[in-house]
KOLBA-516704 format. One record per residue (C-alpha): residue number from 1; residue in three letters; x, y, z. Coordinates in steps of 0.02 Angstrom, whole numbers, always signed. Example, Ala and Ser with C-alpha at 12.3 -4.5 7.8 and 13.67 -1.06 7.14 Angstrom:
<atoms>
   n res     px     py     pz
   1 Ala   +615   -225   +390
   2 Ser   +684    -53   +357
</atoms>
This chain:
<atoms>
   n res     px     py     pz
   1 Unk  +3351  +3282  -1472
   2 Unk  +3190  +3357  -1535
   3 Unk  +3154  +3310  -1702
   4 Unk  +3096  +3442  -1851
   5 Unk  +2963  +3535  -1850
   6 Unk  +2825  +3472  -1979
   7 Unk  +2859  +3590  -2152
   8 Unk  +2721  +3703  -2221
   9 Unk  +2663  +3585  -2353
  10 Unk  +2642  +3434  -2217
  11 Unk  +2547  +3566  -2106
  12 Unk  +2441  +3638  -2261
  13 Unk  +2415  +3462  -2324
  14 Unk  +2340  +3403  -2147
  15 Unk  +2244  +3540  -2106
  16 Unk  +2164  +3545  -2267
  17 Unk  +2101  +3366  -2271
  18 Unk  +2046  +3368  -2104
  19 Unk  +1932  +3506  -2144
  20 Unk  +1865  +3370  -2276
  21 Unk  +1847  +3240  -2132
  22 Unk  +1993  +3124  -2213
  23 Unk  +2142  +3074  -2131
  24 Unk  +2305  +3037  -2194
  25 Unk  +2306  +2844  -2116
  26 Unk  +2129  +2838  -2207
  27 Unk  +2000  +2846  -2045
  28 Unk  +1869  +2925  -2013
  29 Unk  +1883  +3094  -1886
  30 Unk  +1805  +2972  -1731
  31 Unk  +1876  +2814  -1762
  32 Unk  +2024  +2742  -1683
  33 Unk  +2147  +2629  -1720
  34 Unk  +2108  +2448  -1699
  35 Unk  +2191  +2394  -1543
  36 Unk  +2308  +2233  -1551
  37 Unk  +2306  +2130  -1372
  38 Unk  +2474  +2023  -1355
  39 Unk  +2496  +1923  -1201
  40 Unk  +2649  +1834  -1124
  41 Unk  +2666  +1675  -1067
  42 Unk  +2690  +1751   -881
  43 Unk  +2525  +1808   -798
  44 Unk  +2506  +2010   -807
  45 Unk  +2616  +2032   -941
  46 Unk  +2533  +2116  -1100
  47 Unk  +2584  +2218  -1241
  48 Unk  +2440  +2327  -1326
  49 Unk  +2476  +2415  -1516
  50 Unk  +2355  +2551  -1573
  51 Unk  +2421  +2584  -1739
  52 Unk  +2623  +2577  -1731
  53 Unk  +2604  +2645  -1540
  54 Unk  +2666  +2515  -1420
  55 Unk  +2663  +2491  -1239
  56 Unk  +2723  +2352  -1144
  57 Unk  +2634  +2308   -967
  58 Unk  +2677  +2196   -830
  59 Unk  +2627  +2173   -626
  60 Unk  +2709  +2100   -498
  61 Unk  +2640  +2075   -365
  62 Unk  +2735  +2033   -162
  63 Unk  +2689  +2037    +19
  64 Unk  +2738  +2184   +121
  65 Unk  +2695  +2272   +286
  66 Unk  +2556  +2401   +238
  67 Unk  +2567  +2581   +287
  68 Unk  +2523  +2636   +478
  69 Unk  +2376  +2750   +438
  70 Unk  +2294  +2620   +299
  71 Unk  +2331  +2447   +377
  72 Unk  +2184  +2369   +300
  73 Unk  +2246  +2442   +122
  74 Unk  +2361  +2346    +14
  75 Unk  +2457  +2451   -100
  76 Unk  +2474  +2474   -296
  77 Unk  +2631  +2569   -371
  78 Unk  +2647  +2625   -550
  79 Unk  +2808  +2663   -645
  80 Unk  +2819  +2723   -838
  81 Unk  +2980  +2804   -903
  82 Unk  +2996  +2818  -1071
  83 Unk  +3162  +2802  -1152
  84 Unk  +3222  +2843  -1315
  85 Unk  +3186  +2671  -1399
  86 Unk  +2985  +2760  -1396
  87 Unk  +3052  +2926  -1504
  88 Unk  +3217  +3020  -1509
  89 Unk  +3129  +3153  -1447
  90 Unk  +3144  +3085  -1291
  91 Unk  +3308  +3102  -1140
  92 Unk  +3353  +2944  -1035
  93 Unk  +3349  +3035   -850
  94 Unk  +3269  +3190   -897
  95 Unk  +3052  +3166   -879
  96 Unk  +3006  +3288  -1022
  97 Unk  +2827  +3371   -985
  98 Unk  +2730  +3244  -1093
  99 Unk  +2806  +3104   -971
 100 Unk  +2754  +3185   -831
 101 Unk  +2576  +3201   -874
 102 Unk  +2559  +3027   -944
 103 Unk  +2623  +2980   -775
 104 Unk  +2514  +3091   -661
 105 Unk  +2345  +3051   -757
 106 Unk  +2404  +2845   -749
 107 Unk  +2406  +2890   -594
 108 Unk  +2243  +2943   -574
 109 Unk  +2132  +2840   -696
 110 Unk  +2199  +2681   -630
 111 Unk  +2243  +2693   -460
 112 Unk  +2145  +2839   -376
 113 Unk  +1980  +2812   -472
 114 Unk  +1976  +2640   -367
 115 Unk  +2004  +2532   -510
 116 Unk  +2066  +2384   -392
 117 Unk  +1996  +2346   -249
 118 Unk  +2144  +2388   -110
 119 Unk  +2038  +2317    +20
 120 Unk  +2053  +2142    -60
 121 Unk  +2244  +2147    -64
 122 Unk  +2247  +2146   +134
 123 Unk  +2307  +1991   +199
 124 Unk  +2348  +1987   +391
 125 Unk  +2296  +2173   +460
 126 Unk  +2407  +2284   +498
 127 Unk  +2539  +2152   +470
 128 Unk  +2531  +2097   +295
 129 Unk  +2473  +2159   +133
 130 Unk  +2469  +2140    -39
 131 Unk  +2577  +2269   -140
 132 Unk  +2550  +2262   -352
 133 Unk  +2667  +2372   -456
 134 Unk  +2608  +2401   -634
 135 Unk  +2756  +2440   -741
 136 Unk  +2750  +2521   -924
 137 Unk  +2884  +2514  -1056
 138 Unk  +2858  +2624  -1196
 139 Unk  +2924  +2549  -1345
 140 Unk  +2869  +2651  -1491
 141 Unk  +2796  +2836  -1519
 142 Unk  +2676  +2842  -1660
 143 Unk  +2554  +2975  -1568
 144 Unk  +2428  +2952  -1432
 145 Unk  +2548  +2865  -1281
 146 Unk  +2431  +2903  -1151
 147 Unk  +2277  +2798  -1228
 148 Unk  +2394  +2644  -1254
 149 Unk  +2466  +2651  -1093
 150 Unk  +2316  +2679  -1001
 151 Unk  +2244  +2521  -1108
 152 Unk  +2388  +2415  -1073
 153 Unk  +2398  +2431   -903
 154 Unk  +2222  +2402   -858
 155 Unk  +2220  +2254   -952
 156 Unk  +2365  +2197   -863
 157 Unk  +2292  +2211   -706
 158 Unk  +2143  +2117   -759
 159 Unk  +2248  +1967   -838
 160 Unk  +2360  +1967   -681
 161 Unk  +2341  +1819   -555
 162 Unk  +2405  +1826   -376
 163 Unk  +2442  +1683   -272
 164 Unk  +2329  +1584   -147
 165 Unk  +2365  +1620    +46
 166 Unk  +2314  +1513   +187
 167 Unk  +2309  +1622   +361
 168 Unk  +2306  +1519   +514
 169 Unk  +2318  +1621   +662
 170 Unk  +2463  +1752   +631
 171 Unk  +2550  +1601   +503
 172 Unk  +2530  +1657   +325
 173 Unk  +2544  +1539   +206
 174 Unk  +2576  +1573    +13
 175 Unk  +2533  +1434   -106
 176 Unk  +2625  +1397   -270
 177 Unk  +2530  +1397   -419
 178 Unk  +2522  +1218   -434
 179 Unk  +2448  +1164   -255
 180 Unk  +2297  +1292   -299
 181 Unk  +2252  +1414   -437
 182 Unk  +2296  +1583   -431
 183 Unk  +2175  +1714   -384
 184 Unk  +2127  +1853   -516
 185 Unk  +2131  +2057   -423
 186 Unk  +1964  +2119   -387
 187 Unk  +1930  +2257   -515
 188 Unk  +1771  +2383   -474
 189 Unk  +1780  +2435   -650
 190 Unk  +1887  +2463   -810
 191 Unk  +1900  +2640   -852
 192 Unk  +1986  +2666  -1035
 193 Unk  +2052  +2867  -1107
 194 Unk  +2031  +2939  -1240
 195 Unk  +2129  +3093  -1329
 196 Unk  +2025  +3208  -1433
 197 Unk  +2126  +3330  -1530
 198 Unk  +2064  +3503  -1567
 199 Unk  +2142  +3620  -1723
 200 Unk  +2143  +3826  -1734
 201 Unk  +2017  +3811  -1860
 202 Unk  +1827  +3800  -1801
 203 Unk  +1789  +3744  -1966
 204 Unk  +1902  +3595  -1936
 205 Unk  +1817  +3423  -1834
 206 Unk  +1902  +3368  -1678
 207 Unk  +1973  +3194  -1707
 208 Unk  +1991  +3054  -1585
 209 Unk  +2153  +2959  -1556
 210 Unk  +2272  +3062  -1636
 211 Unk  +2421  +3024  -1720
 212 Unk  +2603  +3098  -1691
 213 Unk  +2611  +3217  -1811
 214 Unk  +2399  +3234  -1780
 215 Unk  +2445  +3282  -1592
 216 Unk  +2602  +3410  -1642
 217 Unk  +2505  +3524  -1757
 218 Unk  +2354  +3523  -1648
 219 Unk  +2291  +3670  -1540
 220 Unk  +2230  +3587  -1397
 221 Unk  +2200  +3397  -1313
 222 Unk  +2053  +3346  -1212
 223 Unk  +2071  +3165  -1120
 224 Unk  +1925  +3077  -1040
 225 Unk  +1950  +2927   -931
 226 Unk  +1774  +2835   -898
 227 Unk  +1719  +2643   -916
 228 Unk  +1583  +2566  -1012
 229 Unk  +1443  +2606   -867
 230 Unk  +1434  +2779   -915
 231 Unk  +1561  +2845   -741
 232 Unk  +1667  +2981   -774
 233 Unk  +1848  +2961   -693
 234 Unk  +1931  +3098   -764
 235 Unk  +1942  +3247   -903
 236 Unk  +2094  +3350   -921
 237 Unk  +2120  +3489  -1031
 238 Unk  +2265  +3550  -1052
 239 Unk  +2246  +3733  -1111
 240 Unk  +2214  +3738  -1299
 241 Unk  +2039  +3805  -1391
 242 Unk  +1919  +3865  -1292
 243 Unk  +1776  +3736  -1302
 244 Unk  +1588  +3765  -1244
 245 Unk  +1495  +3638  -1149
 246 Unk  +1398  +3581  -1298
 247 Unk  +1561  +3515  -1370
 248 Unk  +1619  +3433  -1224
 249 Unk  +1453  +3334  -1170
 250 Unk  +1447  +3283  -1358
 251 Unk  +1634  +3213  -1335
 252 Unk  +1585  +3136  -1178
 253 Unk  +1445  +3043  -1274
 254 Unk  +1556  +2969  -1429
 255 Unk  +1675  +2921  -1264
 256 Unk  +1556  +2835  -1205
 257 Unk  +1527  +2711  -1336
 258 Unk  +1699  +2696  -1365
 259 Unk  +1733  +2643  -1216
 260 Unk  +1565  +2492  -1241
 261 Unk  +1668  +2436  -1391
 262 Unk  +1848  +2406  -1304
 263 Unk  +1765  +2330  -1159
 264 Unk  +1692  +2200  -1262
 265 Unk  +1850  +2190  -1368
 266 Unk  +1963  +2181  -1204
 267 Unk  +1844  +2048  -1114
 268 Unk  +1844  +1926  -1277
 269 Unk  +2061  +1945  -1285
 270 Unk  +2067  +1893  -1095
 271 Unk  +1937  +1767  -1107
 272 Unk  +2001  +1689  -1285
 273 Unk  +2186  +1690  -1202
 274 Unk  +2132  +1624  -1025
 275 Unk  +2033  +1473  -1102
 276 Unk  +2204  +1435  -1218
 277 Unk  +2286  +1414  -1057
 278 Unk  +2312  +1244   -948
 279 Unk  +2292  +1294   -751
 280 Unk  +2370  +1109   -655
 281 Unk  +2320  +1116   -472
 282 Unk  +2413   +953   -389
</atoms>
């Protein structure tokens, strides 16, 4: 079930102190919401918060037989559905069109742009391989899925440990965590989105990491997937205002150091959490 439509006076209300630069949580047009890190006890399991946004990510990873035409390749799956525990809004069984692009630019920021490397997953060639699924729960809507999502799961990947194998010959051995320490994925980089929203109004700033009732009366998104060394992975637009290239390159820039900021704030989480725990190789 959809919910309401915002009313006039929430619309008139918004728009007006947007034009004014305020916000109605009280931030500034490009600042976002202070992420909150949570990790489980198991390896690969973390739950990010940007505001009252929550996603839940965990990986698995098991050996299977890779595919014929990439047998040096191991293999990374990703699965997000979101249910109606995130919003009402949303239909158990029926992918509404927000789902669907969450899904297809996941999909692309963390497993096409080479995040992992797949080479590193192959164990035996040809034979054996490697295959990590990253799964996302959405638990709650509050506006801005996408960003969350894409922050849980690649901080998931990074606090993920896989076993140790021994291969002797064709005889693959897998080690349990307590003859020898698990080994983390091999990352190439950590790419992070972010959602600019755009209004009808020139006059009116675009805002970064919009909120849900931010994102419904806006006239236009622009996401842009990159890391903290300046590489563009992706930018979608998904129709919306017309924007000139001025605009965008400026976006690109704020991005940019965004993305400096939650790489330091994502490296001190894993390494303050990793040095709480006690690794006993017997």
């Amino acid at each position: 079930m959809r919910p309401p439509s915002p009313s006039i006076p929430e619309k008139e209300f918004l728009f007006a102190s947007l034009k004014e630069s305020l916000r109605l949580d009280g931030r500034l047009p490009m600042e976002l919401r202070a992420p909150i890190l949570t990790f489980g006890d198991d390896l690969g399991w973390v739950e990010c918060s940007l505001g009252k946004t929550r996603v839940l990510a965990q990986v698995e990873g098991k050996m299977v037989k890779p595919l014929p035409e990439r047998p040096f390749e191991g293999m990374i799956t990703i699965h997000s559905e979101i249910s109606p525990m995130a919003s009402s809004e949303y239909e158990p069984g029926r992918p509404s069109d927000e789902e669907v692009t969450i899904t297809r630019m996941l999909d692309k920021v963390l497993k096409r742009s080479d995040a992992v490397d797949k080479e590193s997953l192959c164990i035996l060639a040809g034979q054996r391989v490697w295959h990590i699924r990253l799964t996302l729960h959405f638990l709650s809507d509050a506006g801005n899925m996408l960003d969350c999502a894409c922050l849980a799961g690649m901080v998931a990947l990074k606090h993920f440990r896989r076993p140790d194998v021994e291969v002797v010959g064709d005889e693959v051995t897998v080690h349990e965590p307590t003859e020898r320490a698990p080994i983390p994925l091999a990352i190439h980089h950590t790419p992070f989105c972010f959602t600019f929203a755009f209004f009808p109004d020139p006059a009116t700033p675009p805002i970064i990491d919009p909120t849900q009732l931010e994102q419904r009366l806006s006239a236009g998104l622009l996401t842009i997937a990159l890391n903290a060394q300046r590489e563009l992975c992706v930018l979608q637009k998904l129709g919306g205002v017309p924007l000139d290239t001025d605009e965008v390159l400026k976006i690109v820039n704020i991005a940019v150091q965004k993305a400096k900021e939650l790489n330091s704030i994502v490296d001190a989480r894993l390494q303050e959490d990793w040095s709480g725990r006690k690794v006993e190789v017997r």
